[in-house]
N, C-alpha and C positions, 0 to 999 in steps of 0.2 A: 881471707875473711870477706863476704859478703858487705857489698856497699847499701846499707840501706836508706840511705839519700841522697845516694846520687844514680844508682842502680846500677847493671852490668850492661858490659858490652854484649850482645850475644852475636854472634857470627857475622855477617854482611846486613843485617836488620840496622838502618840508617832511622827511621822514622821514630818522630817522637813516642815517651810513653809514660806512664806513669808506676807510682809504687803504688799496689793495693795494699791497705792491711789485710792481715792474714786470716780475720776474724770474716773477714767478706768472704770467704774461701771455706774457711774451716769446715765449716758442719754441712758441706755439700758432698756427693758421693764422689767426685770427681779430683776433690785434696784428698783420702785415703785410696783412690789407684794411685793417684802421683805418687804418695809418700809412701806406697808397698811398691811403687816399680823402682823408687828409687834405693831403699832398702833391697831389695832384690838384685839390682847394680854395683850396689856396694857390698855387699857380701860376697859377690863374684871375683871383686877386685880384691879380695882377703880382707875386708873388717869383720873385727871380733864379730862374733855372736854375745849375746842381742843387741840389734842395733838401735839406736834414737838415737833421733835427731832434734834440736833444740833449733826453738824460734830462731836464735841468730843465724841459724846458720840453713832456713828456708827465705825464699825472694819472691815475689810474685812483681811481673812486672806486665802490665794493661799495655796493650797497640791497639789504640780507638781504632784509627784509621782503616786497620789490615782486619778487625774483630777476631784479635787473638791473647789471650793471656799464656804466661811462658813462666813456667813453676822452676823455680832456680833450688837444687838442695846442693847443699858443700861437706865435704867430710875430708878429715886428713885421714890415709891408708898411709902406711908403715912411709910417715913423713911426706907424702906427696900429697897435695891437694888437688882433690876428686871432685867435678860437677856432674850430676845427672839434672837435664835439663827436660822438660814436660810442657811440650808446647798443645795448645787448649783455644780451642774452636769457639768464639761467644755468638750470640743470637744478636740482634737490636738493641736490646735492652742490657746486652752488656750480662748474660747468664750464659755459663757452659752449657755446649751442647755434644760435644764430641772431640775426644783424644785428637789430634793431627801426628803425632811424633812425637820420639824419647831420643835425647844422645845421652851419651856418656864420654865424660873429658877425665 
């Protein structure tokens, strides 16, 4: 389960960051790629069809510093838990401007 206060680790990323709500994100073009690359990830890895995904289980987490935001989805496949991870390019003012990279864990 997704830590949503105290957020995740993500790889070697050491620098602070914050939680975004999801509502900052939502109705941007850039949360429905995330949320179909990572639907599109997890259907790879065998979940059912069709998939959703609920608020708990999406994370946004903000690196002022680096100017990246990093779209966290979780889904359990046949008992193992699944991240596809959506790392997001911000401008100055803290607005997407471009994809940088997707994993999948």
């Amino acid at each position: 389960m997704l830590d949503h206060i105290n957020g995740e680790k993500i790889g070697s990323i050491t620098e602070p960051y914050l939680i975004a709500p999801l509502n900052k994100y939502r109705k941007q073009p850039v949360f429905n790629e995330a949320l179909n690359a990572a639907k599109t990830a997890f259907a790879r890895a065998g979940a059912i069809l069709p998939i959703s995904i609920p608020d708990r289980c999406i994370l946004i987490q903000e690196y002022p510093a680096s100017r990246l935001a990093i779209f966290i989805f979780e889904r359990i496949i046949a008992g193992r838990e699944h991240q596809v991870t959506l790392t997001v390019n911000l401008d100055a003012e803290g607005k997407p401007v471009q994809k940088a990279g997707i994993r999948f864990n």
